[in-house]
C-alpha positions as a printed Julia matrix, in Angstrom:
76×3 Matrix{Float64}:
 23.22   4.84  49.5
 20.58   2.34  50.36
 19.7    0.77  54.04
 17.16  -1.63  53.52
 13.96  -0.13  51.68
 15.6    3.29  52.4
 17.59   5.51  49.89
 19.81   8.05  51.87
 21.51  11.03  50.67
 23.85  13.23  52.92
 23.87  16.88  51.55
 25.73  19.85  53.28
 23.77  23.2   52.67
 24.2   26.7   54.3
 21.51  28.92  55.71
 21.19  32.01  54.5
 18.59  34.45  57.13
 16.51  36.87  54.43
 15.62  40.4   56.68
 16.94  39.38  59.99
 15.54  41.08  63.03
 18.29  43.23  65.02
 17.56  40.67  68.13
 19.61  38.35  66.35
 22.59  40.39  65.8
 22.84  40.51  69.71
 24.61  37.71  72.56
 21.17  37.39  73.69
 19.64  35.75  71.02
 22.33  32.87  71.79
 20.06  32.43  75.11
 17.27  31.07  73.35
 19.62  28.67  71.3
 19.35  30.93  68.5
 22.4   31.44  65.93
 24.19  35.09  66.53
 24.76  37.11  63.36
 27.47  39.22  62.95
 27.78  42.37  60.71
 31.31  40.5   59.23
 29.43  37.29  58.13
 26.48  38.86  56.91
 23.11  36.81  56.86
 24.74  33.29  56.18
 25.54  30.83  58.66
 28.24  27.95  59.03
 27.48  24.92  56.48
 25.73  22.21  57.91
 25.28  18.05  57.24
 22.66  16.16  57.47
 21.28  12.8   55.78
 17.59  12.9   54.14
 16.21   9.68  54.21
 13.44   8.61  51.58
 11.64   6.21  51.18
 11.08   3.81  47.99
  7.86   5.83  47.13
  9.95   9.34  47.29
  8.63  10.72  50.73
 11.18  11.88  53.18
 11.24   9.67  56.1
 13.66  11.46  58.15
 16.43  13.89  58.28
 19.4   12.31  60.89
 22.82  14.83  61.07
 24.11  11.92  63.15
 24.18   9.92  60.1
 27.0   10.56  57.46
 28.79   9.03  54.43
 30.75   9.77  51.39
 32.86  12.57  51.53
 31.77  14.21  55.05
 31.43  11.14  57.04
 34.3   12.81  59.16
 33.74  15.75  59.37
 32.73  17.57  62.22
């Protein structure tokens, strides 16, 4: 999609945490606004969305999750 002299491109990707330290695996971390593993989900984390804007050169501008389109402009 294309705002002005901006090309945007909403992508939905999932994190996946290589060797974790066992801080995160406790409530605590979730103090710090850090994500909580558990042993059930492994190292992967809920999908997220977001919308990588680039300029007309190539260069990221910015990435905005409060801006969506296409297929995951509703969903939460």
């Amino acid at each position: 999609m294309r705002v002005g002299n901006v090309n945007a491109l909403s992508v939905k990707y999932t994190i996946k945490i290589l060797d974790p330290h066992p801080f995160l695996f406790k409530p605590e971390s979730s103090d710090l606004g850090l994500p909580t593993l558990s042993k059930d989900t492994g190292n992967r984390q809920t999908p997220r969305l977001t919308t990588l804007m680039f300029s007309s050169q190539g260069k990221v501008v910015e990435a905005d999750p409060s801006f969506r389109y296409g297929k995951w402009v509703n969903e939460k």
